[in-house]
mmCIF file of the N, C-alpha and C atoms, coordinates in Angstrom:
data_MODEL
# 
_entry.id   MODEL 
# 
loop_
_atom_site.group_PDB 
_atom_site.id 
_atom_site.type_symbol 
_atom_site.label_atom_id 
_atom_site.label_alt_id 
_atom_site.label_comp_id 
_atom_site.label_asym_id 
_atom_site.label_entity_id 
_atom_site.label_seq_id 
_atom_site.pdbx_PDB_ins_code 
_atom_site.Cartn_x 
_atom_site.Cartn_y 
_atom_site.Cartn_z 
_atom_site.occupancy 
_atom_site.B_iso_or_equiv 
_atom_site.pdbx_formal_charge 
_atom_site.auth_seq_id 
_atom_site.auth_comp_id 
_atom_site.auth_asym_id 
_atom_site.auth_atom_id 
_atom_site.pdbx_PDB_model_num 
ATOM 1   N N  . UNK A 1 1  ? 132.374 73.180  119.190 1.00 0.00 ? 1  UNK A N  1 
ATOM 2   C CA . UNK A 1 1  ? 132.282 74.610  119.053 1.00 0.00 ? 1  UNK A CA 1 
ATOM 3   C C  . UNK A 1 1  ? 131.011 75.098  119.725 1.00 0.00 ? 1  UNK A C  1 
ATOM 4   N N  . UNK A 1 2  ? 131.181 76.207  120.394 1.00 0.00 ? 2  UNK A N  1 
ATOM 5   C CA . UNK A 1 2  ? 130.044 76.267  121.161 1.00 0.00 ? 2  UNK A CA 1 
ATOM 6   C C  . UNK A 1 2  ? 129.205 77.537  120.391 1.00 0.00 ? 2  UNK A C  1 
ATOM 7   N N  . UNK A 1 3  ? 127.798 77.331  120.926 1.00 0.00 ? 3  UNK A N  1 
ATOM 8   C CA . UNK A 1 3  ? 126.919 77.868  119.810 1.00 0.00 ? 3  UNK A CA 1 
ATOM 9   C C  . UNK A 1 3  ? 125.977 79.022  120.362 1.00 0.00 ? 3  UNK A C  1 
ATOM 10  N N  . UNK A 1 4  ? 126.533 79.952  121.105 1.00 0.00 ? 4  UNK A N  1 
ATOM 11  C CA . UNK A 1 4  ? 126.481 80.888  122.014 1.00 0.00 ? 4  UNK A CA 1 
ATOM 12  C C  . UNK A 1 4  ? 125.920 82.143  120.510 1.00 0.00 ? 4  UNK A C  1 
ATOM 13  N N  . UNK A 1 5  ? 124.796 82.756  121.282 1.00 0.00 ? 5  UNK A N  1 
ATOM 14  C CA . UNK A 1 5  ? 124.369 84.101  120.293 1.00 0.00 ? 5  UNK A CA 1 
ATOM 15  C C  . UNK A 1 5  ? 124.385 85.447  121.445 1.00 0.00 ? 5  UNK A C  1 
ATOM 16  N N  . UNK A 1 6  ? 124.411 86.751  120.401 1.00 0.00 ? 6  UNK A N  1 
ATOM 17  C CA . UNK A 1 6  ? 124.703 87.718  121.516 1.00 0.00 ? 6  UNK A CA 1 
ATOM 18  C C  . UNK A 1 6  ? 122.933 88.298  120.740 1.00 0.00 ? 6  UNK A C  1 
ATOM 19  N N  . UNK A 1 7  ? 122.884 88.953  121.526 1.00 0.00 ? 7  UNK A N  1 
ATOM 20  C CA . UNK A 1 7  ? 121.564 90.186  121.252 1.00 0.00 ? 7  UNK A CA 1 
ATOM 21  C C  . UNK A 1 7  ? 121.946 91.228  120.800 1.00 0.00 ? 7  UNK A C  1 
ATOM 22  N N  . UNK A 1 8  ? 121.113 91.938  120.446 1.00 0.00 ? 8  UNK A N  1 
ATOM 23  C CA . UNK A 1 8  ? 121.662 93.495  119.926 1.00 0.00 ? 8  UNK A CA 1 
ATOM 24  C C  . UNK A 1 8  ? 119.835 93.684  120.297 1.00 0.00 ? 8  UNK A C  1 
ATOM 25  N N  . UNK A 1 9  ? 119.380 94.523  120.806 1.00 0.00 ? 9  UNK A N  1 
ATOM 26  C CA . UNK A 1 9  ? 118.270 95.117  120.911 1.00 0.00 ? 9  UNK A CA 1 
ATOM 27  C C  . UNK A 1 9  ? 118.269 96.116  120.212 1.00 0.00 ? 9  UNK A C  1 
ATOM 28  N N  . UNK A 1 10 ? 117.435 96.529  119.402 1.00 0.00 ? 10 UNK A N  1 
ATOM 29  C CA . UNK A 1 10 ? 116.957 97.595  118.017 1.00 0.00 ? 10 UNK A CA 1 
ATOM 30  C C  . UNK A 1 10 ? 115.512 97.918  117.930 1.00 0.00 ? 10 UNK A C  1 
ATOM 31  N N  . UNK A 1 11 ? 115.555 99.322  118.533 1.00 0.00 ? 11 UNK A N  1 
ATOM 32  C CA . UNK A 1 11 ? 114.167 100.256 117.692 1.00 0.00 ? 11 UNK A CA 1 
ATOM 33  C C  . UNK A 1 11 ? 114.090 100.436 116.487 1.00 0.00 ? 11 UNK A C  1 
ATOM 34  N N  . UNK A 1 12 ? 113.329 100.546 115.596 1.00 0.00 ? 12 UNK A N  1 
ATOM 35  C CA . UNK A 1 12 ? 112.780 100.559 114.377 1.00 0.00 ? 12 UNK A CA 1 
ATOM 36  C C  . UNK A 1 12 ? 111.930 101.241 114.320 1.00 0.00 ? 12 UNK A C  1 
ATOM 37  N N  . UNK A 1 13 ? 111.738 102.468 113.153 1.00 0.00 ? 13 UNK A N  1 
ATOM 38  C CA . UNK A 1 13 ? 110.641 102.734 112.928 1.00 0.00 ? 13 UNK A CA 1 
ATOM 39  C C  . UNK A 1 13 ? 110.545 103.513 111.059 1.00 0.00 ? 13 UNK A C  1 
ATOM 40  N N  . UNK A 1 14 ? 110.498 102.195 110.207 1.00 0.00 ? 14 UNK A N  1 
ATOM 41  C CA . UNK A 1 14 ? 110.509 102.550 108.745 1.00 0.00 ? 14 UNK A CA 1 
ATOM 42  C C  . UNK A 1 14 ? 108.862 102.235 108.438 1.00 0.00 ? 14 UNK A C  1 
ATOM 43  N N  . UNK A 1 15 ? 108.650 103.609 107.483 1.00 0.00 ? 15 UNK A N  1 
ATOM 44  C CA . UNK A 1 15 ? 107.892 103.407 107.189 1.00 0.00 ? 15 UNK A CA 1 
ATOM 45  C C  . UNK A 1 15 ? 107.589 102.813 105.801 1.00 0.00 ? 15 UNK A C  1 
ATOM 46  N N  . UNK A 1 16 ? 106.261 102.409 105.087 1.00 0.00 ? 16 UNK A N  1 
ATOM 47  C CA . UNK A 1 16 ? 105.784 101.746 103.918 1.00 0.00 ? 16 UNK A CA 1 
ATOM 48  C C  . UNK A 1 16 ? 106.855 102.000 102.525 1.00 0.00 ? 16 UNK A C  1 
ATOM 49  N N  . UNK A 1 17 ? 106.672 103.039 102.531 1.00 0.00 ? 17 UNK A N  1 
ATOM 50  C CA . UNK A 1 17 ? 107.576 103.562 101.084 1.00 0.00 ? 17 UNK A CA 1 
ATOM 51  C C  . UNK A 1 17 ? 109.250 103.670 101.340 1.00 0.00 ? 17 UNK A C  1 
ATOM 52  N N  . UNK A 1 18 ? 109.479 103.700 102.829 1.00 0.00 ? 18 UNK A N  1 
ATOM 53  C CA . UNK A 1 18 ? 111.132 103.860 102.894 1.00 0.00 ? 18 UNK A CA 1 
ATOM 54  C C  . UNK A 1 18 ? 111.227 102.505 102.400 1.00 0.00 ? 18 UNK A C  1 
ATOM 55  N N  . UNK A 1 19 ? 110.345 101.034 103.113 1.00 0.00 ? 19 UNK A N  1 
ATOM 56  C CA . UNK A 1 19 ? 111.064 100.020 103.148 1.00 0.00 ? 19 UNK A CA 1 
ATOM 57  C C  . UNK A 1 19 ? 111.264 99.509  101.662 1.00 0.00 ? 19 UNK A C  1 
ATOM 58  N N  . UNK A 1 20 ? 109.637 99.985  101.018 1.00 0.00 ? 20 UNK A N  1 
ATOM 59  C CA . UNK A 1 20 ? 109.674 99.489  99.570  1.00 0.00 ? 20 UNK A CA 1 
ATOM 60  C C  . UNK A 1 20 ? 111.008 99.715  98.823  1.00 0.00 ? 20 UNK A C  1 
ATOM 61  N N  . UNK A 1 21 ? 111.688 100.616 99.229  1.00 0.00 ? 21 UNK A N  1 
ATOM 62  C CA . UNK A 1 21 ? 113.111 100.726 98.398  1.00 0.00 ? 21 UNK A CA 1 
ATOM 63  C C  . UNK A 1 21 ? 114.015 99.775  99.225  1.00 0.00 ? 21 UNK A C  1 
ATOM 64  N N  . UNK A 1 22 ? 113.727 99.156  99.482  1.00 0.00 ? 22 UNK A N  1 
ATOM 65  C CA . UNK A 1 22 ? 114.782 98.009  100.296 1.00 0.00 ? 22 UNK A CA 1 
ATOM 66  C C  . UNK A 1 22 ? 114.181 96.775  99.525  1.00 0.00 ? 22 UNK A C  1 
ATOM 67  N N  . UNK A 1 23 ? 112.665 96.685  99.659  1.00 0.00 ? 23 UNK A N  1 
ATOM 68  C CA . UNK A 1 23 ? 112.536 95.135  99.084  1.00 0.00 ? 23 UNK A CA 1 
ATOM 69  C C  . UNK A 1 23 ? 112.735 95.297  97.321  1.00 0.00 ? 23 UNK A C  1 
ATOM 70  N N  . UNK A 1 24 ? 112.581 96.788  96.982  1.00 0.00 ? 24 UNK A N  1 
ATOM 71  C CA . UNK A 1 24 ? 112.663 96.580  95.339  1.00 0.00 ? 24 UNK A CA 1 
ATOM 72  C C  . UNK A 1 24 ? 114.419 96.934  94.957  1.00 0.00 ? 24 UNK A C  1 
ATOM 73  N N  . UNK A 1 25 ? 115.229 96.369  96.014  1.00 0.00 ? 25 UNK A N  1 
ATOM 74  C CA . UNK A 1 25 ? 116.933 96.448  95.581  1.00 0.00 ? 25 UNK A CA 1 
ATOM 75  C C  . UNK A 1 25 ? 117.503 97.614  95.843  1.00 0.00 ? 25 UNK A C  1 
ATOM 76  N N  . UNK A 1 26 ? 116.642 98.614  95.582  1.00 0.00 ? 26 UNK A N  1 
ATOM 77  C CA . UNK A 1 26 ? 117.323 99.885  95.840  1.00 0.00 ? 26 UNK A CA 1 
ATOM 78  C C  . UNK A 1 26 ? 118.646 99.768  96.441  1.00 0.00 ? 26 UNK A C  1 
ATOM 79  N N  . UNK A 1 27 ? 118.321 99.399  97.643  1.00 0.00 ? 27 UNK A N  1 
ATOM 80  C CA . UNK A 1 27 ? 119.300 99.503  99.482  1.00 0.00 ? 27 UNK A CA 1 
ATOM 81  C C  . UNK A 1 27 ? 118.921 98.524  99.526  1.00 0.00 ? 27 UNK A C  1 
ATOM 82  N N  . UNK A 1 28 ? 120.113 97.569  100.173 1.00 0.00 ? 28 UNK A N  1 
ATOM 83  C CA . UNK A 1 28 ? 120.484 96.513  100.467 1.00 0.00 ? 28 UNK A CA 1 
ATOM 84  C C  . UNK A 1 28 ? 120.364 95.992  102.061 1.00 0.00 ? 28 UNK A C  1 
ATOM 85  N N  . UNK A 1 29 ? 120.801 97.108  102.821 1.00 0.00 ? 29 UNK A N  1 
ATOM 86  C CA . UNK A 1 29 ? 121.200 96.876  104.474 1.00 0.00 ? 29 UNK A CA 1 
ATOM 87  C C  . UNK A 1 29 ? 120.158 98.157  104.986 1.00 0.00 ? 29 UNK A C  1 
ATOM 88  N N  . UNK A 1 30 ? 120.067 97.537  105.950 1.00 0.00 ? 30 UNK A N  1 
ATOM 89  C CA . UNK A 1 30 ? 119.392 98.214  107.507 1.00 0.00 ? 30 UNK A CA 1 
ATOM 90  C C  . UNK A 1 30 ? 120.708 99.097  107.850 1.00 0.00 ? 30 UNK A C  1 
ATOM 91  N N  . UNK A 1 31 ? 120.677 100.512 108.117 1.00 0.00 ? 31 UNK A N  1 
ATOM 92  C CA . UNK A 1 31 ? 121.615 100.398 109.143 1.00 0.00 ? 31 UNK A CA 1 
ATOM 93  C C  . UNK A 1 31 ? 120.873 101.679 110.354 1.00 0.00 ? 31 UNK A C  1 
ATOM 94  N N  . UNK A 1 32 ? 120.869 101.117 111.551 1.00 0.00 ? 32 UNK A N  1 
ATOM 95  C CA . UNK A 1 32 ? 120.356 101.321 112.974 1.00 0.00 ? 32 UNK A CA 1 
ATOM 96  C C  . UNK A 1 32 ? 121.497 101.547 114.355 1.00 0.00 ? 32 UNK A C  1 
ATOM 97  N N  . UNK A 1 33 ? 120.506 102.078 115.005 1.00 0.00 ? 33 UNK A N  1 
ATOM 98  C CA . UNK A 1 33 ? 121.547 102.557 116.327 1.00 0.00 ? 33 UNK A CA 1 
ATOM 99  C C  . UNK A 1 33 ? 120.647 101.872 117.669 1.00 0.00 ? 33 UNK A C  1 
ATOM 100 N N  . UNK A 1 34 ? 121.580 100.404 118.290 1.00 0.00 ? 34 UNK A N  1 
ATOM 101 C CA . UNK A 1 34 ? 121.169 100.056 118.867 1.00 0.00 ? 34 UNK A CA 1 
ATOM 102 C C  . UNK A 1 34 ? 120.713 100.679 120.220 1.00 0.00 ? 34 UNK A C  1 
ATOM 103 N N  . UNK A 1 35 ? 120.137 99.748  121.015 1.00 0.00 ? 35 UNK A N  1 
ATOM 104 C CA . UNK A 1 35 ? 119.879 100.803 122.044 1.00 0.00 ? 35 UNK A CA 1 
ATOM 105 C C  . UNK A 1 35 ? 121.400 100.975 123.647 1.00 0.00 ? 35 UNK A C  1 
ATOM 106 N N  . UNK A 1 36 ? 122.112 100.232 123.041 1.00 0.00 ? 36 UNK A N  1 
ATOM 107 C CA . UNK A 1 36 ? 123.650 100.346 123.759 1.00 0.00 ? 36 UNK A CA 1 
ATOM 108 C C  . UNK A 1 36 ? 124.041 101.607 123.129 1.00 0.00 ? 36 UNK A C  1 
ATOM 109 N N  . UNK A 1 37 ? 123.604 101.886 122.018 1.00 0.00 ? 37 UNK A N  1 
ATOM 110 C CA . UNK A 1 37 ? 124.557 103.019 121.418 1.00 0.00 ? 37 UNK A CA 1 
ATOM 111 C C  . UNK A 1 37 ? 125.668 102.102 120.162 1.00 0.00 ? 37 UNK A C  1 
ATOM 112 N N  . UNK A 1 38 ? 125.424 101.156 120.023 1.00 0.00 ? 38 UNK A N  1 
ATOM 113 C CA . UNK A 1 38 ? 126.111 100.399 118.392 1.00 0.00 ? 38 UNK A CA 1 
ATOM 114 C C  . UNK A 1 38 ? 125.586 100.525 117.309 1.00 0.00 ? 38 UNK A C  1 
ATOM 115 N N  . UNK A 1 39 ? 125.843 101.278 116.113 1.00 0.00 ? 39 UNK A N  1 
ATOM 116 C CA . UNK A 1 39 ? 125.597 101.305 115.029 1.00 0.00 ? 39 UNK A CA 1 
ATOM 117 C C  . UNK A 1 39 ? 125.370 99.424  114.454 1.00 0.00 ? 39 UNK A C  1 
ATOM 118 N N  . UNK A 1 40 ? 124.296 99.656  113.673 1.00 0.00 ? 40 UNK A N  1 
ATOM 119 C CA . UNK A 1 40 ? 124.196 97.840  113.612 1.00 0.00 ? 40 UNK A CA 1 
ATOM 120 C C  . UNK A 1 40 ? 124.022 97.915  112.016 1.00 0.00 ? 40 UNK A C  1 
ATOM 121 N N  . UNK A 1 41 ? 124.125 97.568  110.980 1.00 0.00 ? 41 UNK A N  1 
ATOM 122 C CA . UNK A 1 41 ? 124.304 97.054  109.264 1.00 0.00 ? 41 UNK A CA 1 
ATOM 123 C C  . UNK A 1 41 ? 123.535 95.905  109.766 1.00 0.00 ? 41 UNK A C  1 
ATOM 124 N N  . UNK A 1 42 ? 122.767 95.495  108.844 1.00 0.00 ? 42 UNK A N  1 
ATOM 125 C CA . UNK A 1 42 ? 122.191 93.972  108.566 1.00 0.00 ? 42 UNK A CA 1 
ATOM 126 C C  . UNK A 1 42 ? 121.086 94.062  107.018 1.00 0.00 ? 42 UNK A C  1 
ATOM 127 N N  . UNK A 1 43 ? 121.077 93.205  106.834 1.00 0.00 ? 43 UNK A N  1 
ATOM 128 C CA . UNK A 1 43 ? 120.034 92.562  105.129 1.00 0.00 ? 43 UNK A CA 1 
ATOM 129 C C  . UNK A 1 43 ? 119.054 93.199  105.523 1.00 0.00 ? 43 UNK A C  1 
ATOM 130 N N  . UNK A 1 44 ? 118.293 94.262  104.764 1.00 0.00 ? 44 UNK A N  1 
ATOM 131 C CA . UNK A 1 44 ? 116.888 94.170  105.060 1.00 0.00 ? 44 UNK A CA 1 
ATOM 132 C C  . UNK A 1 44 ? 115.971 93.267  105.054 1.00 0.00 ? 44 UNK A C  1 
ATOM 133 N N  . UNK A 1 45 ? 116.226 92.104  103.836 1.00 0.00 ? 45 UNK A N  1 
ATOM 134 C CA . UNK A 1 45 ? 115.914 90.917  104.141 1.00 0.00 ? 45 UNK A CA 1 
ATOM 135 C C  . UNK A 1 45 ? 115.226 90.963  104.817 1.00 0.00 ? 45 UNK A C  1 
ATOM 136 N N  . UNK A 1 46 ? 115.966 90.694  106.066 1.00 0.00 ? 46 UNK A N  1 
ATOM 137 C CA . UNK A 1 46 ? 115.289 89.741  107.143 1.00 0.00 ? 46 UNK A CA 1 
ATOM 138 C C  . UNK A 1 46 ? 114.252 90.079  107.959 1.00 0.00 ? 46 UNK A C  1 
ATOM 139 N N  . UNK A 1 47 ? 113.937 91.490  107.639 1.00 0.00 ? 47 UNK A N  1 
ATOM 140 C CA . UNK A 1 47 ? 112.549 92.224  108.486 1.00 0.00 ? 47 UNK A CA 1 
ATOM 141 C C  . UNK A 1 47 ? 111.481 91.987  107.136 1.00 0.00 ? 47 UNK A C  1 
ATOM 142 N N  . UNK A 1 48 ? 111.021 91.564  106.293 1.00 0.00 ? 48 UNK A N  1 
ATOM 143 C CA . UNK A 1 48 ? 110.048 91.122  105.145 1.00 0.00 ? 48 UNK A CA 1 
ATOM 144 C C  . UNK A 1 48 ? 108.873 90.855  106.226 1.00 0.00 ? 48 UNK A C  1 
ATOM 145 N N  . UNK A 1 49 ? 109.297 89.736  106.961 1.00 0.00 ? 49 UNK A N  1 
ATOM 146 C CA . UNK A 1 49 ? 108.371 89.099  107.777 1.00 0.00 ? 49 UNK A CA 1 
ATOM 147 C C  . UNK A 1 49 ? 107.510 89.994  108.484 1.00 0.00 ? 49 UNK A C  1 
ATOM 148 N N  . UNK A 1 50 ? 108.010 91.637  108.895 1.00 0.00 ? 50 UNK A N  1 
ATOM 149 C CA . UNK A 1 50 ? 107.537 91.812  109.879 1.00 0.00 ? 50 UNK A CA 1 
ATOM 150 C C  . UNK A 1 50 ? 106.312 93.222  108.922 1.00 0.00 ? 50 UNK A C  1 
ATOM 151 N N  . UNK A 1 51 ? 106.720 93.373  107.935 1.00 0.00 ? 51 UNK A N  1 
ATOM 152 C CA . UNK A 1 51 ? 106.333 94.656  107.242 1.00 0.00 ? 51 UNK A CA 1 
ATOM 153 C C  . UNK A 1 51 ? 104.609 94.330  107.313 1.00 0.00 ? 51 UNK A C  1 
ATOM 154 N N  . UNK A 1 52 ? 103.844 96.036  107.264 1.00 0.00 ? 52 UNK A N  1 
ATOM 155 C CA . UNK A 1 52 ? 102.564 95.426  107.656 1.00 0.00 ? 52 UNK A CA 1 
ATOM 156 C C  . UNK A 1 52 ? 102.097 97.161  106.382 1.00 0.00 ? 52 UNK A C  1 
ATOM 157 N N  . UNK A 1 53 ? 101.094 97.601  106.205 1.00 0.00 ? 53 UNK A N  1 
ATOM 158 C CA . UNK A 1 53 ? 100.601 98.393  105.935 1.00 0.00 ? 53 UNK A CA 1 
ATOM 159 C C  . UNK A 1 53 ? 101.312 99.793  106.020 1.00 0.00 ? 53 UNK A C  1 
ATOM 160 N N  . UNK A 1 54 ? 101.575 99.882  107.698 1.00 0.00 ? 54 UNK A N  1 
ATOM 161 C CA . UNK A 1 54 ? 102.294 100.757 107.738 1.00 0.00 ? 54 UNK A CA 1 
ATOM 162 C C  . UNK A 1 54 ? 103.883 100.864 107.927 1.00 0.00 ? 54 UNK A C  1 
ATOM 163 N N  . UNK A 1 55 ? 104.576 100.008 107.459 1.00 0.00 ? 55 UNK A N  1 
ATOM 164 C CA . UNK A 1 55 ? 105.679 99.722  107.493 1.00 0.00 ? 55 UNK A CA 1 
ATOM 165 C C  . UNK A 1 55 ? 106.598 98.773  108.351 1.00 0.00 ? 55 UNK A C  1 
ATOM 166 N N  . UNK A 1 56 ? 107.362 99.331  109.610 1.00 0.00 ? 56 UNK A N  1 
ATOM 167 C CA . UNK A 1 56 ? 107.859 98.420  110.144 1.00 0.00 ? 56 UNK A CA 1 
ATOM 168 C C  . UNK A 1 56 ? 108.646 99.271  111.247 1.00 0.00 ? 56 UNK A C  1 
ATOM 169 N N  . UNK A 1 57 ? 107.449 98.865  112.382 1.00 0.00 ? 57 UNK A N  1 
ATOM 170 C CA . UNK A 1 57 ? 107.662 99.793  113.555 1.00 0.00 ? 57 UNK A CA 1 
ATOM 171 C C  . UNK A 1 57 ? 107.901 98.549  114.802 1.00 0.00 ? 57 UNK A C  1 
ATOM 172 N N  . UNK A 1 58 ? 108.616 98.907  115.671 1.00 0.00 ? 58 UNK A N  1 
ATOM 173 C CA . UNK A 1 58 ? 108.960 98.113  117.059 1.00 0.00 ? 58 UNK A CA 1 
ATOM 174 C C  . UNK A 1 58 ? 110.595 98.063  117.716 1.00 0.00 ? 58 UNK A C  1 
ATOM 175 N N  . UNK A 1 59 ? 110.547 97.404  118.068 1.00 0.00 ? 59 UNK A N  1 
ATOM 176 C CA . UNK A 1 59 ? 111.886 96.769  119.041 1.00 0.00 ? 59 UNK A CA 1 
ATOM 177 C C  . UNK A 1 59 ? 111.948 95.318  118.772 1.00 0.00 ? 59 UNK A C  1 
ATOM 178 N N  . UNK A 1 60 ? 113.461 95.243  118.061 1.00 0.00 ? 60 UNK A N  1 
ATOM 179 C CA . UNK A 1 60 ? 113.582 94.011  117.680 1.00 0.00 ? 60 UNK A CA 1 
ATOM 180 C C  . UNK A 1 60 ? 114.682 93.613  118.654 1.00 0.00 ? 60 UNK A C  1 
ATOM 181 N N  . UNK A 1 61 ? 115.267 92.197  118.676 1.00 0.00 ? 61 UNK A N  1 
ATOM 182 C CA . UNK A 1 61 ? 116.213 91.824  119.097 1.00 0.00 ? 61 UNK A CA 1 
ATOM 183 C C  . UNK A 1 61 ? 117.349 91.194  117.785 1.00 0.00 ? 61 UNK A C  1 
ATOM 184 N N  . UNK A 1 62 ? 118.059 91.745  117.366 1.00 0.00 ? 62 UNK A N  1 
ATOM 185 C CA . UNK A 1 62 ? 118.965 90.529  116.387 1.00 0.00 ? 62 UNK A CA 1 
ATOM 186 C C  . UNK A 1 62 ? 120.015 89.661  117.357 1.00 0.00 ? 62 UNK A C  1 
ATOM 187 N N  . UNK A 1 63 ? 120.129 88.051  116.770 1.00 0.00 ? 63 UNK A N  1 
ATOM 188 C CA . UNK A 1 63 ? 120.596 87.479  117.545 1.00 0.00 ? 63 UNK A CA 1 
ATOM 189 C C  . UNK A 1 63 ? 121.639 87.140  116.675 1.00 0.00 ? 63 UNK A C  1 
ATOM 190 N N  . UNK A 1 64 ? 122.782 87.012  117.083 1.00 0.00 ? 64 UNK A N  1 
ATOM 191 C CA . UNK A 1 64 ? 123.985 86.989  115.872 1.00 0.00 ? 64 UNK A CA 1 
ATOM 192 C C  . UNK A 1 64 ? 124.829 85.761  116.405 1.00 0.00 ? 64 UNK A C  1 
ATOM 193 N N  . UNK A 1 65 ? 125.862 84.750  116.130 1.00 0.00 ? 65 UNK A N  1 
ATOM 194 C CA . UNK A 1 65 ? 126.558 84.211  116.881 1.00 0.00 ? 65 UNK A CA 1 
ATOM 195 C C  . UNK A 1 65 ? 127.824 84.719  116.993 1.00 0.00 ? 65 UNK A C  1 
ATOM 196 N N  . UNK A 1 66 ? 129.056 84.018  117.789 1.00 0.00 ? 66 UNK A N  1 
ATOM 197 C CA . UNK A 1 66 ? 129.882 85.146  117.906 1.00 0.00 ? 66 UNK A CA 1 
ATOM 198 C C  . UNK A 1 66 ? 130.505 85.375  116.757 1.00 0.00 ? 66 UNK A C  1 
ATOM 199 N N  . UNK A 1 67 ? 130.642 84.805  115.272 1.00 0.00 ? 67 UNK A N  1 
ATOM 200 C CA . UNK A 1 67 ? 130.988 85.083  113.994 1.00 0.00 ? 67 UNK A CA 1 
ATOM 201 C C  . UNK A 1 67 ? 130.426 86.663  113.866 1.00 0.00 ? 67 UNK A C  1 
ATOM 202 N N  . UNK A 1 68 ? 129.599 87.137  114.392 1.00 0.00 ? 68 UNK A N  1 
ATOM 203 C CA . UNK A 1 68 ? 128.855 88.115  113.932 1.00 0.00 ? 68 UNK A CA 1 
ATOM 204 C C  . UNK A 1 68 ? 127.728 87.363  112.794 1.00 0.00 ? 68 UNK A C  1 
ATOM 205 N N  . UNK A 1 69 ? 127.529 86.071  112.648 1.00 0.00 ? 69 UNK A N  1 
ATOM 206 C CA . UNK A 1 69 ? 126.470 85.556  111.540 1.00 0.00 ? 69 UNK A CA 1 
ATOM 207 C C  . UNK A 1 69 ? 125.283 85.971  112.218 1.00 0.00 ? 69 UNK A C  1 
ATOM 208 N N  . UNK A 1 70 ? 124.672 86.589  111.184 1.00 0.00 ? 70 UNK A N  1 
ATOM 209 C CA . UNK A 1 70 ? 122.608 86.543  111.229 1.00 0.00 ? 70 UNK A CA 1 
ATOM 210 C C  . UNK A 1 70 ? 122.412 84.980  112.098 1.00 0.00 ? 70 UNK A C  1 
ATOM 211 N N  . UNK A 1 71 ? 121.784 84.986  112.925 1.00 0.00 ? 71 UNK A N  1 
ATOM 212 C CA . UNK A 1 71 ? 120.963 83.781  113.643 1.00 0.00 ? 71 UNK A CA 1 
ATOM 213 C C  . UNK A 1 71 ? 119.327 83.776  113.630 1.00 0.00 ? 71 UNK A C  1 
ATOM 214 N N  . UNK A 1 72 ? 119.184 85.034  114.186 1.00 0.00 ? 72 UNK A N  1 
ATOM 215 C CA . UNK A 1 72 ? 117.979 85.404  114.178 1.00 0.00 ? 72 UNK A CA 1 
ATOM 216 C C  . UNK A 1 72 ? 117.050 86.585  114.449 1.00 0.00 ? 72 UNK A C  1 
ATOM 217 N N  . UNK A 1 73 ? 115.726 86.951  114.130 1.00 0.00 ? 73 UNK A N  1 
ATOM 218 C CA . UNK A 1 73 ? 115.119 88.533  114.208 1.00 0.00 ? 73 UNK A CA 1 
ATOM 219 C C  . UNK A 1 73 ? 114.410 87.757  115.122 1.00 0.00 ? 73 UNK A C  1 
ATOM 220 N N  . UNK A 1 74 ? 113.710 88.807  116.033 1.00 0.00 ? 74 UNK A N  1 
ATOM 221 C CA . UNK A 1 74 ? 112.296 88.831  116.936 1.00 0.00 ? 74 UNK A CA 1 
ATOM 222 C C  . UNK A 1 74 ? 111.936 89.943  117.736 1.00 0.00 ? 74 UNK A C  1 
ATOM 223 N N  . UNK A 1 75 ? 110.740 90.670  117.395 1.00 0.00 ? 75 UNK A N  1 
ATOM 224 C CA . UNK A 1 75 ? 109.636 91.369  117.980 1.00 0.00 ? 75 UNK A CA 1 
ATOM 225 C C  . UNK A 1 75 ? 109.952 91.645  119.096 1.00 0.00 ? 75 UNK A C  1 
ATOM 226 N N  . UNK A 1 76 ? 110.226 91.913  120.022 1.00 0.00 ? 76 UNK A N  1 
ATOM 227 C CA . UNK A 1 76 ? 109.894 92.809  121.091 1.00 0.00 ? 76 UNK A CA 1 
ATOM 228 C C  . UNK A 1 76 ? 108.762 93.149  121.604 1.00 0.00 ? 76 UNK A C  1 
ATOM 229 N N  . UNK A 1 77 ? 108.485 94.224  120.684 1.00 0.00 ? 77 UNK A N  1 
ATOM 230 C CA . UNK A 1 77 ? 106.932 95.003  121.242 1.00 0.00 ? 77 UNK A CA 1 
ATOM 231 C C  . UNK A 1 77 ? 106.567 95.780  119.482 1.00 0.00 ? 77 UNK A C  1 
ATOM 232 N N  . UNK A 1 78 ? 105.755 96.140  120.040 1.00 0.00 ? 78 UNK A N  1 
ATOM 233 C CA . UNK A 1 78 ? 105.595 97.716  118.375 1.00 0.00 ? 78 UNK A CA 1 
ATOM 234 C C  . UNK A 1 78 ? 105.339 98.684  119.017 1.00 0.00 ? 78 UNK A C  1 
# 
């Protein structure tokens, strides 16, 4: 089975108190408008890593395989 991931490139820009209602359960999912123009759902989860003082600003890439499974987040820029 081959183990091929697609990209989705994603701007972001949440700030401190939006996200806190994501890590305290509130909201569950991200949902974003890639920069193709695709509405994207994903775990907020998985941006924890990136949260700083002022929240959670940049261009990410999500890397998904073709299941559509989470593979992986990464930075871009801020």
């Amino acid at each position: 089975m081959s183990s091929s991931t697609n990209d989705i490139v994603i701007p972001l820009r949440i700030d401190r108190e939006q996200f806190l209602r994501y890590y305290r359960g509130t909201a569950k999912y991200i949902v974003a408008r890639s920069r193709d123009g695709r509405t994207v759902r994903f775990p907020a989860s998985i941006l924890q890593q990136f949260l700083t003082h002022d929240g959670i600003q940049g261009v990410f890439v999500l890397r998904h395989d073709q299941n559509n499974k989470f593979v992986a987040i990464e930075r871009l820029s801020r």
